[in-house]
C-alpha positions in Angstrom: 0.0 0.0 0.0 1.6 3.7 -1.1 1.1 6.6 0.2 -1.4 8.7 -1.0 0.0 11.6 -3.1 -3.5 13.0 -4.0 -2.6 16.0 -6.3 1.1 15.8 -5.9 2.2 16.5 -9.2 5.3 14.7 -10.4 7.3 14.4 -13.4 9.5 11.2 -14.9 11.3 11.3 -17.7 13.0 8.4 -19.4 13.4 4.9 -18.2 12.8 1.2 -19.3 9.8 -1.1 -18.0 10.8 -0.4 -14.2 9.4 3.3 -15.0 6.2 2.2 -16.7 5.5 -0.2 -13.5 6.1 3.3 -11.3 4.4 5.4 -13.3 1.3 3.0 -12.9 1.8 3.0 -9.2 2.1 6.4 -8.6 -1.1 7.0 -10.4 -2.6 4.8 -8.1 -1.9 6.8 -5.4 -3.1 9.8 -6.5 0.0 11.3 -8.1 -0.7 13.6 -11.3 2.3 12.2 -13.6 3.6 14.2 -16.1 5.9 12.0 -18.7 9.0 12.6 -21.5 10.6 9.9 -23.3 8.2 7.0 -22.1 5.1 5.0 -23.7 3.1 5.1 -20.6 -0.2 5.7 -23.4 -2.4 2.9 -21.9 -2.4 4.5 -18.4 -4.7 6.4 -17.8 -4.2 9.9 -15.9 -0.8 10.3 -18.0 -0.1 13.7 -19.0 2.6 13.1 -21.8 4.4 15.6 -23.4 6.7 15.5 -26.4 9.5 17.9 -24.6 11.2 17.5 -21.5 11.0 20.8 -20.7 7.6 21.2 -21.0 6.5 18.6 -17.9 8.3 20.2 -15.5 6.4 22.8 -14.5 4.7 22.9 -10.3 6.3 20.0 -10.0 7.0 18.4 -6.2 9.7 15.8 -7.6 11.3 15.1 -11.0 12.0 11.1 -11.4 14.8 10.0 -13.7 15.5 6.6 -14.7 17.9 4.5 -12.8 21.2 4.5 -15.1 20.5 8.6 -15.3 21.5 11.0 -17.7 25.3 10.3 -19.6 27.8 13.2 -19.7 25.7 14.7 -22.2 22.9 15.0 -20.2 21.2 11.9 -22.5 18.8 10.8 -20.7 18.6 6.5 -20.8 15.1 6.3 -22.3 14.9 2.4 -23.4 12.0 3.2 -25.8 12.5 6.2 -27.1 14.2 6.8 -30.4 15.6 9.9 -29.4 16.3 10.2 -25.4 15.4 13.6 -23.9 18.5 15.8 -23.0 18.6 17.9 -19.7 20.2 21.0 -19.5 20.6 24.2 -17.2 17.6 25.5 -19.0 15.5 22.0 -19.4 16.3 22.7 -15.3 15.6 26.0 -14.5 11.8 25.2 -15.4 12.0 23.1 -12.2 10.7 24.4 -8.9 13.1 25.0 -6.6 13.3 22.7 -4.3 11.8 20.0 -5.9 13.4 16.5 -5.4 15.1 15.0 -8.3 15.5 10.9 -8.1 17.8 9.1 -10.1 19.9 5.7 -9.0 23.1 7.3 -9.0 24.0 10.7 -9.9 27.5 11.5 -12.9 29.1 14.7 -12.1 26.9 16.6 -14.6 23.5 16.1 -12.9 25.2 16.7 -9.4 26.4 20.2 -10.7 22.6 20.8 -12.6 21.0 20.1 -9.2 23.6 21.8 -6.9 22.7 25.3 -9.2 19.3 25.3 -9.2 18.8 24.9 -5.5 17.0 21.3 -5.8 17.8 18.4 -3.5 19.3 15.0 -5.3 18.3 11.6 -3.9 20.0 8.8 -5.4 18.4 5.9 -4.4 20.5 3.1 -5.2 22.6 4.7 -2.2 19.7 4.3 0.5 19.5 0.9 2.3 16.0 0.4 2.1 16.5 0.2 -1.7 19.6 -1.8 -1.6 18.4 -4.2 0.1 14.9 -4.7 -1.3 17.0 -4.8 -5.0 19.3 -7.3 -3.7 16.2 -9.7 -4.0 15.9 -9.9 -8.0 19.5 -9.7 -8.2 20.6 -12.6 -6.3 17.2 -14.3 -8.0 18.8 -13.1 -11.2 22.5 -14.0 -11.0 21.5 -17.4 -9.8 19.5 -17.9 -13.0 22.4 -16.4 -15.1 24.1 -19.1 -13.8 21.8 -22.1 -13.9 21.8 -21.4 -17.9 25.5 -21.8 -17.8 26.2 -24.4 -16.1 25.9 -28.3 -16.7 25.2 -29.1 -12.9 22.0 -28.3 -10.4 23.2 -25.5 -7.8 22.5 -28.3 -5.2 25.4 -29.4 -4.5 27.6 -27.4 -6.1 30.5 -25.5 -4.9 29.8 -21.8 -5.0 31.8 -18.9 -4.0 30.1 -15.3 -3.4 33.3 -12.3 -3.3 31.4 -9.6 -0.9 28.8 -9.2 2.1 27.4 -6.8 1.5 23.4 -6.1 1.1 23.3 -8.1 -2.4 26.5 -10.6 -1.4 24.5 -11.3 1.6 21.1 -12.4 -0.1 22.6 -14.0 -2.7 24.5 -16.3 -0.3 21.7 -17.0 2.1 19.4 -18.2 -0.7 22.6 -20.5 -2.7 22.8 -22.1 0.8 19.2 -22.7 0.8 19.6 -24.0 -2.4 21.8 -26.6 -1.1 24.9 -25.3 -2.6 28.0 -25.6 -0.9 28.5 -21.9 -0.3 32.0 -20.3 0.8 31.6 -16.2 1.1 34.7 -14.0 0.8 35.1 -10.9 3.1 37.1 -8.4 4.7 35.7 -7.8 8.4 36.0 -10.0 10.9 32.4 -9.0 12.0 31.2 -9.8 8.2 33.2 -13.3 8.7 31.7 -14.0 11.7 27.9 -13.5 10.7 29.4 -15.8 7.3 29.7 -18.5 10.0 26.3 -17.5 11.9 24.4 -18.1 9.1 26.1 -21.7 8.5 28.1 -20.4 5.9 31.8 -21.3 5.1 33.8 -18.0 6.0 36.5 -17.1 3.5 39.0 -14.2 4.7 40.0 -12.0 2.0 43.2 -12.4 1.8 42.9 -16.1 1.7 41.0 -15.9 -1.2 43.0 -16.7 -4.2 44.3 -19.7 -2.6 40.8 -21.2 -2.2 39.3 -20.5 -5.5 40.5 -23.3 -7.3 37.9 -25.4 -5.6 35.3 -23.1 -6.8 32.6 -24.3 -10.0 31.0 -20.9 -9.7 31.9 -17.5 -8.5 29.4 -14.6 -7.8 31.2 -11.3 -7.5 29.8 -8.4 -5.9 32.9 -6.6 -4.9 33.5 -3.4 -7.5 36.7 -3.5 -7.0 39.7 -5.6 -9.6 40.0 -8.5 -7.2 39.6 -11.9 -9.9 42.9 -10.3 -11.8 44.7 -12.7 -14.1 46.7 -14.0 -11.5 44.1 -14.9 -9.5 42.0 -16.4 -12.3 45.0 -18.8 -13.6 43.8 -20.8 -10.3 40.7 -21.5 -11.0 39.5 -25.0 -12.8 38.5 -25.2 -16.1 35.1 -25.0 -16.4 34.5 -22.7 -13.5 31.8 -19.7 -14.2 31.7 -16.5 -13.3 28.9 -14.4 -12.7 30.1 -10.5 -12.0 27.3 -8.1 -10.7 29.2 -5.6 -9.0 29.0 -2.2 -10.6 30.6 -1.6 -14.5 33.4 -2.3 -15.3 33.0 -5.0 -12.2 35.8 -6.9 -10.9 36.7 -9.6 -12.9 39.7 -9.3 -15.4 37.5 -10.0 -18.8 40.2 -10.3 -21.4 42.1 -12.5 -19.1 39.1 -14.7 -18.8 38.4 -15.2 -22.3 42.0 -15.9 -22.8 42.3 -18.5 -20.3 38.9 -20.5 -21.1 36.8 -19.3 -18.8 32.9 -18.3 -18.5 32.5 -15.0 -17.1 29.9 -12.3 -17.0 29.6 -8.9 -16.5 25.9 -9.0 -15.3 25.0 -4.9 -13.4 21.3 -3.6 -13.1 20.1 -7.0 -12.9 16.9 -5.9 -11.2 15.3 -4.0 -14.0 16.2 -6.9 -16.6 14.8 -10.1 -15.1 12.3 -8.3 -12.4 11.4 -5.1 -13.9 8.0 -5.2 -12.3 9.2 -5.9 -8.8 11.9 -3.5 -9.4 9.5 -0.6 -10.1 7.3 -1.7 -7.3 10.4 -1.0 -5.4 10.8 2.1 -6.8 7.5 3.3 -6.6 7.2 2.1 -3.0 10.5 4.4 -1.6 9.9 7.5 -3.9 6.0 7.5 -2.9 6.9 7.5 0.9 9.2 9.7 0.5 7.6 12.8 -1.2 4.7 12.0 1.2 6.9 12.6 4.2 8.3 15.5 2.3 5.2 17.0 1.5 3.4 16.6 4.8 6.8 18.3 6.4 6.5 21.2 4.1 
């Protein structure tokens, strides 16, 4: 259940099937949704406009698609042949302010919203959206894997680099699975709950001289740690399945020269969930401009 946003005018521009699912929510609640740059024609109480520019105005929040806008100030529309562009005048027709979503903000859009006096909330940077996402994700990575692999995940011996909100779902639910689940981490506290949770613990620094056993690797880290030298260890056959942030942290050309499977797999949420991951969406940016507007 949203809050209700009767009358709260809002504006999204852009996005993939995650925004049509958000769009269709905050309807629902009352919202009156203005759009650029996004087929939303069979819901009704759309206002749609052709411009960017032109849905901005009275607006309490401006919604922009996970991914963003590019150094260009592109804005990723998945369905649009041409993607609206934001600039310092496509921004000045915003409120001041107004709250401007996006998953995580480039330079550009920082310095676009520092100027105009509007306040930034990059979601993929709050917990509560972390966390929920980490749910399709692990879902996701898991299935990336079941299509590469020639064995059931029971059973199998699977290695997750990172505990953090996604490393942590993804290893709970491989070790309900039944696979034989070993997670990599820095903190002793992190190493600990690993064990907790009837987990094998793998210290960091330990890791390279473990991997060898693996069949399949998840890697959240964002950080170069599966470098050639590392990779050179593993089996042949072993698969790798790398969600961490672009450009992730697997060595790629090494992998492909040494035989091995691996994937750079980021933003899986909006590819094999999209309609969860707008609920998602939909569900934090609703409660939030509620609590904003009631404070205001």
């Amino acid at each position: 259940m949203l809050p209700a946003l009767e009358g709260t005018r809002v504006a999204v521009i852009g996005g993939d099937a995650r925004e049509l699912v958000l769009v269709e929510e905050l309807v629902k609640s009352g919202a009156q949704v203005n759009v650029a740059g996004l087929p939303a024609g069979e819901i009704k109480g759309v206002c749609h406009f052709s411009a960017a520019g032109d849905c901005l105005g009275g607006i309490k929040a401006l919604i922009l698609p996970v991914p963003g806008i590019d150094e260009n100030g592109r804005v990723y529309s998945a369905f649009a042949e041409k993607s609206p562009v934001l600039t310092d005048e496509v921004m000045a027709e915003v409120p001041p302010g107004a709250l401007v979503f996006t998953g995580v903000a480039r330079p550009l859009l920082s310095r676009m919203v520092s100027r105009r006096g509007l306040r930034l909330i990059e979601l993929m940077k709050l917990n509560e959206v972390a966390i929920l996402n980490s749910i399709p994700s692990a879902e996701g990575a898991i299935q990336m894997a079941m299509e590469m692999l020639p064995v059931t995940i029971h059973g199998i011996t699977a290695y997750v680099l990172g505990f953090g909100r996604t490393g942590m779902t993804l290893a709970r639910l491989l070790g309900a699975m039944g696979a034989r689940t070993r997670v990599v981490a820095r903190k002793p506290e992190h190493l600990a709950r690993i064990f907790e949770m009837n987990l094998i613990p793998v210290p960091l620094q330990h890791m390279a001289d473990c991997l060898g056993e693996a069949e399949v690797i998840f890697n959240t880290i964002p950080a170069l740690v599966l470098t050639r030298e590392v990779l050179m260890k593993l089996s042949p056959g072993t698969v790798i399945i790398d969600i961490a942030s672009a450009p992730g942290g697997t060595d790629f050309r090494a992998a492909e020269s040494l035989g091995i499977k691996a994937c750079l797999a980021p933003g899986l949420p909006g590819k094999v969930a999209p309609k969860t991951a707008g609920r998602i969406l939909a569900r934090v940016i609703s409660r939030i401009i509620a609590e904003e507007t009631a404070g205001g």
